[in-house]
Residue frames as a rotation matrix with the C-alpha (Angstrom) as fourth column:
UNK 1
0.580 0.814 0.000 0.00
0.814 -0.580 0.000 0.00
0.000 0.000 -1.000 0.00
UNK 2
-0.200 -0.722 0.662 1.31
0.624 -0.615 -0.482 3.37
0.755 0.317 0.573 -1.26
UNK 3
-0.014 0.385 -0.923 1.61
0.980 -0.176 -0.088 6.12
-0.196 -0.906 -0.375 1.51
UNK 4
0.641 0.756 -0.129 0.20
0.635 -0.618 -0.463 9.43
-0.430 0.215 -0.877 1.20
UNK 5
0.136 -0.667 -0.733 3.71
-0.320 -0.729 0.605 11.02
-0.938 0.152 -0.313 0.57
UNK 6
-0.701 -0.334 0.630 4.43
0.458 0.466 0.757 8.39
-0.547 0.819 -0.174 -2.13
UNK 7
0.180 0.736 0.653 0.82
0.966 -0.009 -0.257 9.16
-0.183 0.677 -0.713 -4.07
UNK 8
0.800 0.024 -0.599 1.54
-0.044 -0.994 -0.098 13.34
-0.598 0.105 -0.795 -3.63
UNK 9
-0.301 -0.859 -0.415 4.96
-0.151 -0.387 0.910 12.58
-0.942 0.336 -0.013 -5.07
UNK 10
-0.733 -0.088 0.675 3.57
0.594 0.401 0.697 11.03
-0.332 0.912 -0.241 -8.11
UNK 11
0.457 0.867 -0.196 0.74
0.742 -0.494 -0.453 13.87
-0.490 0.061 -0.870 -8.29
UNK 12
0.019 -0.687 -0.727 3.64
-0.524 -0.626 0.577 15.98
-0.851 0.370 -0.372 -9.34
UNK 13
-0.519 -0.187 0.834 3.69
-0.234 0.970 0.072 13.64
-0.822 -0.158 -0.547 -12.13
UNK 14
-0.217 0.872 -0.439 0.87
-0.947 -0.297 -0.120 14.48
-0.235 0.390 0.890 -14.59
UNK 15
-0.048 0.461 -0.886 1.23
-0.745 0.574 0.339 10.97
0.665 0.677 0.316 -16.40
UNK 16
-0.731 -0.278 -0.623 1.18
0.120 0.846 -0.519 9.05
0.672 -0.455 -0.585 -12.58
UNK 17
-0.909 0.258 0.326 -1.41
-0.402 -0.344 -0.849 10.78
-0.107 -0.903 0.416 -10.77
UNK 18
-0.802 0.592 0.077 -4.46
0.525 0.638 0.563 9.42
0.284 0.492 -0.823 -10.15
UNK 19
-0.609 0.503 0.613 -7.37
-0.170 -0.838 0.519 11.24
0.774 0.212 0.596 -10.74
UNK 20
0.474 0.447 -0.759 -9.34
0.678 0.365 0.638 9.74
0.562 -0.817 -0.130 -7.49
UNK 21
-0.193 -0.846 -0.498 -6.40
0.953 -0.041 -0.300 11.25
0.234 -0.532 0.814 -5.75
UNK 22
-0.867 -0.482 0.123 -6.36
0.496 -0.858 0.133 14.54
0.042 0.176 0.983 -7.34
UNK 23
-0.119 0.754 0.646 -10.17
-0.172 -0.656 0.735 15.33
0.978 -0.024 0.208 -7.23
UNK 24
0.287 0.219 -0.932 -10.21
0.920 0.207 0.332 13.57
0.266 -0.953 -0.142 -3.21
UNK 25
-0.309 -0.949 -0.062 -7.99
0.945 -0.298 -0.136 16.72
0.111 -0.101 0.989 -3.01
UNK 26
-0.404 0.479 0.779 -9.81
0.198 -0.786 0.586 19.11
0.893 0.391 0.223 -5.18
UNK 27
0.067 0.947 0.313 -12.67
0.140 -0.320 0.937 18.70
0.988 -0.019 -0.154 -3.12
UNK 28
0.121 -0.278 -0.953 -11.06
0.988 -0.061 0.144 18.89
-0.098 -0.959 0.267 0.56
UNK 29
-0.635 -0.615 0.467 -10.11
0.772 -0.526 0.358 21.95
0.026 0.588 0.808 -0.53
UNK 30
-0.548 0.782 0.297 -12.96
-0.007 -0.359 0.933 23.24
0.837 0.509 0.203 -1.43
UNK 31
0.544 0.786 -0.296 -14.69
0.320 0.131 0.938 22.17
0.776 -0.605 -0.180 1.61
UNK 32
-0.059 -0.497 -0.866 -12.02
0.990 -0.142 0.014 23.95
-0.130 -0.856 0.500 4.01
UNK 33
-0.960 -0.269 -0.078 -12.06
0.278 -0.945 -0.171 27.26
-0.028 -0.186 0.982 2.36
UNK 34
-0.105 0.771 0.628 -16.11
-0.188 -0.636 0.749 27.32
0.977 -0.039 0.212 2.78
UNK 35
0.014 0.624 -0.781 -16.05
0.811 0.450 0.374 26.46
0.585 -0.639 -0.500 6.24
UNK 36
0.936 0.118 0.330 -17.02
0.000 -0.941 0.337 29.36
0.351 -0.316 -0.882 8.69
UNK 37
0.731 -0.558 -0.394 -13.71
0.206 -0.371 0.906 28.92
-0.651 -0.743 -0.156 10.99
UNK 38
-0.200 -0.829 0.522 -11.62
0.903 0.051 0.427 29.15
-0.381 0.557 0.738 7.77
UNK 39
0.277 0.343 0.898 -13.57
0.786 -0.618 -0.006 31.99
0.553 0.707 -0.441 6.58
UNK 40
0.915 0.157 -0.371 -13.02
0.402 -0.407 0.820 33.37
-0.022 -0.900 -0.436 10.08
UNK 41
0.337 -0.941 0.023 -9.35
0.774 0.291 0.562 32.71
-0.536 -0.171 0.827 10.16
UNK 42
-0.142 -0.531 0.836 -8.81
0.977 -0.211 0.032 34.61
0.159 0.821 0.548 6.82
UNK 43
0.709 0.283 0.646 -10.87
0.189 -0.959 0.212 37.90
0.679 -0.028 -0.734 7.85
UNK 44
0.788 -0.604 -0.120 -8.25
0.071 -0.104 0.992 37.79
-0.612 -0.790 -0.039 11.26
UNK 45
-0.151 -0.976 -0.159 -5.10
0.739 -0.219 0.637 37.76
-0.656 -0.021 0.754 8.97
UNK 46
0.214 0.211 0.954 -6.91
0.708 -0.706 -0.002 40.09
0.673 0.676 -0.300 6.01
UNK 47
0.870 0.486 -0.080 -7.32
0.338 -0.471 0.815 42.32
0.358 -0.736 -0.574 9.21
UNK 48
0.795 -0.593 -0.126 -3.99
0.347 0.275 0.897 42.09
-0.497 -0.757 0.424 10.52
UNK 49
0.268 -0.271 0.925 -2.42
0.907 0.394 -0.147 42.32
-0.324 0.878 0.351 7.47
UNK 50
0.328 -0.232 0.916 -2.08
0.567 -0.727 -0.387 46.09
0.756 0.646 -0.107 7.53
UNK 51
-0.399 -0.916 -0.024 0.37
0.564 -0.225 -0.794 48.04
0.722 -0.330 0.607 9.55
UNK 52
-0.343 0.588 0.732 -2.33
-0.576 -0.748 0.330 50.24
0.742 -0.309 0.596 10.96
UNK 53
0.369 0.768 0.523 -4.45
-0.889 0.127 0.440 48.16
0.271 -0.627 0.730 12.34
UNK 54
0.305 -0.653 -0.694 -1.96
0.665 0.667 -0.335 45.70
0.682 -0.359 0.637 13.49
UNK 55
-0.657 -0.470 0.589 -0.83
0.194 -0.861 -0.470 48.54
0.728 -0.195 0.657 15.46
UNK 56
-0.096 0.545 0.833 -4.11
-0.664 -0.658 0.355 49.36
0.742 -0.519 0.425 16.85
UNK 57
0.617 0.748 -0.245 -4.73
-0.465 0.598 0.653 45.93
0.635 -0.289 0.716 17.93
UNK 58
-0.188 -0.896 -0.401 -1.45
0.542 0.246 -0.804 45.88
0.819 -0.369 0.440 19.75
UNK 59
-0.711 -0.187 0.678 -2.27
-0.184 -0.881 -0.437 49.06
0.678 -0.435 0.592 21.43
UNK 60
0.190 0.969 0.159 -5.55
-0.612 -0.010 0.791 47.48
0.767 -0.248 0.591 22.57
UNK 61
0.585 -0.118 -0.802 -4.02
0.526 0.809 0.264 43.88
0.618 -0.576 0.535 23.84
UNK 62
-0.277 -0.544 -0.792 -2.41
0.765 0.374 -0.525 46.32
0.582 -0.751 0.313 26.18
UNK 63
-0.882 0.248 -0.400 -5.15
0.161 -0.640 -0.751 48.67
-0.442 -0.727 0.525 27.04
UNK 64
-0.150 0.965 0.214 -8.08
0.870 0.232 -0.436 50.04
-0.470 0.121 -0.874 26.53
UNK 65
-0.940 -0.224 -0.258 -8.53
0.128 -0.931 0.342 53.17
-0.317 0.288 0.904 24.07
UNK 66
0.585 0.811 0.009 -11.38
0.284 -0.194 -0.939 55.16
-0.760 0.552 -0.344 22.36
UNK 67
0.431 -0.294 0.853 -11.23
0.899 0.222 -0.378 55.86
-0.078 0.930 0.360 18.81
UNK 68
0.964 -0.247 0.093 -10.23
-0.227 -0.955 -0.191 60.09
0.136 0.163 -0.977 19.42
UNK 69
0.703 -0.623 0.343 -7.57
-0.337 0.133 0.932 58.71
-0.626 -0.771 -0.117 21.90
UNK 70
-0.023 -0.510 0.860 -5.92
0.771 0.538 0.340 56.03
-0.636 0.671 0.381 18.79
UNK 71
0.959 0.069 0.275 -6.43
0.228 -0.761 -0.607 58.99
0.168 0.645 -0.745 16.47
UNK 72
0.779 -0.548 0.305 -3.93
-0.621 -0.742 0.251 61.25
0.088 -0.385 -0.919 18.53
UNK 73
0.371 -0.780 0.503 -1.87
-0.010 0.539 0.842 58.20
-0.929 -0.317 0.192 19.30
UNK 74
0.207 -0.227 0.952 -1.28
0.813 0.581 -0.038 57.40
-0.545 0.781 0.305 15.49
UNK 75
-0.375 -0.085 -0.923 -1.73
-0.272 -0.942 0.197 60.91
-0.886 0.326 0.330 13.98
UNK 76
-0.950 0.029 0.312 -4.42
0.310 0.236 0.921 59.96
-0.047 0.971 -0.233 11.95
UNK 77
-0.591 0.780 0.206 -7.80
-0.719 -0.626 0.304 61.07
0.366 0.031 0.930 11.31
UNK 78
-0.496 0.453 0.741 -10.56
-0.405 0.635 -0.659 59.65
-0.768 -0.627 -0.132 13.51
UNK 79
0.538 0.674 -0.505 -12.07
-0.788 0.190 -0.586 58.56
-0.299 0.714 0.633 9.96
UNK 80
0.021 -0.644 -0.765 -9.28
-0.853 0.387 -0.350 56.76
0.521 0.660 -0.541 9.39
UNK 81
-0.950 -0.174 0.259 -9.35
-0.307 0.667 -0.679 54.45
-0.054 -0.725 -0.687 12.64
UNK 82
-0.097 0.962 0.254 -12.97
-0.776 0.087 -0.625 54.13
-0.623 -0.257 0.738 12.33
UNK 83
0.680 0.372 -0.632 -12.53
-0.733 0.335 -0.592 52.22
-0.008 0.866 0.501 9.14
UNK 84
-0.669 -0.728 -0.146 -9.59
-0.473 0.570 -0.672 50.32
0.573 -0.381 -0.726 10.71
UNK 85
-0.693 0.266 0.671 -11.51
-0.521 0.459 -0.720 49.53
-0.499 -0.848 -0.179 14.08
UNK 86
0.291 0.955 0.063 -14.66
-0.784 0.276 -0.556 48.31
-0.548 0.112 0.829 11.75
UNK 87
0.254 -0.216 -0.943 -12.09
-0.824 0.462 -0.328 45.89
0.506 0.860 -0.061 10.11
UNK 88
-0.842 -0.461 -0.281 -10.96
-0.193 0.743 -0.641 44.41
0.504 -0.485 -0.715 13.13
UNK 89
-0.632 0.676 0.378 -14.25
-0.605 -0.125 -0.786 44.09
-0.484 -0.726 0.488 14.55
UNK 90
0.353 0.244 -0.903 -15.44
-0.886 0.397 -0.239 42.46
0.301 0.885 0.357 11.48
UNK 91
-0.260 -0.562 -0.785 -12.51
-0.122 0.826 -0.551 39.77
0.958 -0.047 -0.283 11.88
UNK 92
0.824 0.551 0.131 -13.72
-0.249 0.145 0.958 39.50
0.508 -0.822 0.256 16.01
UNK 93
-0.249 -0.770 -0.587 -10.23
0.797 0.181 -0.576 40.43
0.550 -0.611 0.569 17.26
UNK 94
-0.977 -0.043 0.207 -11.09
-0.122 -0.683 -0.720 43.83
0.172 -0.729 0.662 18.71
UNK 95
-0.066 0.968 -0.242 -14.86
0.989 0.095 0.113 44.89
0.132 -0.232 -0.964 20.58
UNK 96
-0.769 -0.271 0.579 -16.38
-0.022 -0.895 -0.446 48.27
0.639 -0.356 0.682 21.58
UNK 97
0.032 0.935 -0.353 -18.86
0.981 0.039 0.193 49.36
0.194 -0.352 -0.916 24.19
UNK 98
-0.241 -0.304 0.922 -20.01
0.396 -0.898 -0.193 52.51
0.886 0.318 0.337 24.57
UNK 99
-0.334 -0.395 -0.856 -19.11
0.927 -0.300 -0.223 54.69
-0.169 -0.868 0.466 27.24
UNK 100
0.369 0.445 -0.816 -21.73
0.219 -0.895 -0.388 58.14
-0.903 -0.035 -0.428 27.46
UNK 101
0.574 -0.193 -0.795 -20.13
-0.622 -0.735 -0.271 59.75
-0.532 0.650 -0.542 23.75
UNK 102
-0.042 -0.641 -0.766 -17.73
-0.999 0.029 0.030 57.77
0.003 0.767 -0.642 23.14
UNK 103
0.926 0.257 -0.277 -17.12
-0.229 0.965 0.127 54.05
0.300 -0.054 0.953 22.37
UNK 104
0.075 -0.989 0.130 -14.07
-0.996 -0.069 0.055 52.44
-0.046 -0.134 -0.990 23.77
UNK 105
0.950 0.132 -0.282 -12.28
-0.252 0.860 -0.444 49.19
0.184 0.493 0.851 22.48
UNK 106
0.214 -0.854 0.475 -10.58
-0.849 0.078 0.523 46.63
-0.483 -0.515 -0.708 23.47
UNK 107
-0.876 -0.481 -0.028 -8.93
-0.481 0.877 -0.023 43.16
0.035 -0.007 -0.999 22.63
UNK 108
0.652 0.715 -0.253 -11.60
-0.471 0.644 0.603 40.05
0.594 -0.274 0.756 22.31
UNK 109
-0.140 -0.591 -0.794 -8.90
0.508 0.645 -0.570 37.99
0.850 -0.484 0.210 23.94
UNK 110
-0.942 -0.328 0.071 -9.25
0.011 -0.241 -0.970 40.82
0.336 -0.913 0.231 26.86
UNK 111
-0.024 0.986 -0.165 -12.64
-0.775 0.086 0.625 40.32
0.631 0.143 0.762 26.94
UNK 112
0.486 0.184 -0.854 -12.52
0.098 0.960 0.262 36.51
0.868 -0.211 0.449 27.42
UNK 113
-0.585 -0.729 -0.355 -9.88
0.459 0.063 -0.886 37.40
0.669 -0.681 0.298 30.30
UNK 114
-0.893 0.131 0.431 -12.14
-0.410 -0.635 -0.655 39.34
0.188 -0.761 0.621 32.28
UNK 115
0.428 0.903 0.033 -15.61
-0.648 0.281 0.708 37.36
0.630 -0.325 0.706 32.48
């Protein structure tokens, strides 16, 4: 019995592979990048993925800010973080709750640490 390295090497192969093989594949595939935690996964590095909001979400996992506050920290416009903070919120790494005017946001991970 061939073992799974042996059959991938011959997938490389075109005139050894066997098509069972290559569609068992196909279709794993497929069925990992619709599942929700994969879909999850990807919005968390899409999310992450820029320098900004990698940044904020640093600033968060060690505190709590409002969006004026990250503004002034970054020297960007509070439009700009807003459209950051709604990416990482999207991906369900950061949260907000509002506080009288403003909203202030932290870390899900500090969340989970405090209940």
């Amino acid at each position: 019995m061939e073992s799974r390295i042996d059959e991938f090497l011959k997938s490389c192969n075109k005139s050894q592979s066997s098509p069972d093989f290559m569609v068992q594949y196909q279709n794993l595939a497929k069925k990992i990048t619709q599942s929700k935690d994969f879909i999850q996964e990807l919005k968390r590095h899409s999310a992450l993925a820029n320098k900004y909001r990698l940044l904020i979400y640093h600033l968060l996992k060690d505190g709590e800010q409002c969006n004026c506050s990250l503004a002034r920290i970054l020297g960007l416009s509070e439009g700009s973080i807003t459209h950051h903070i709604k990416k990482l919120e999207d991906a369900g790494l950061i949260v907000g709750r509002n506080r009288g005017h403003f909203t202030i946001y932290y870390t899900a991970a500090n969340l989970k640490k405090s209940l």
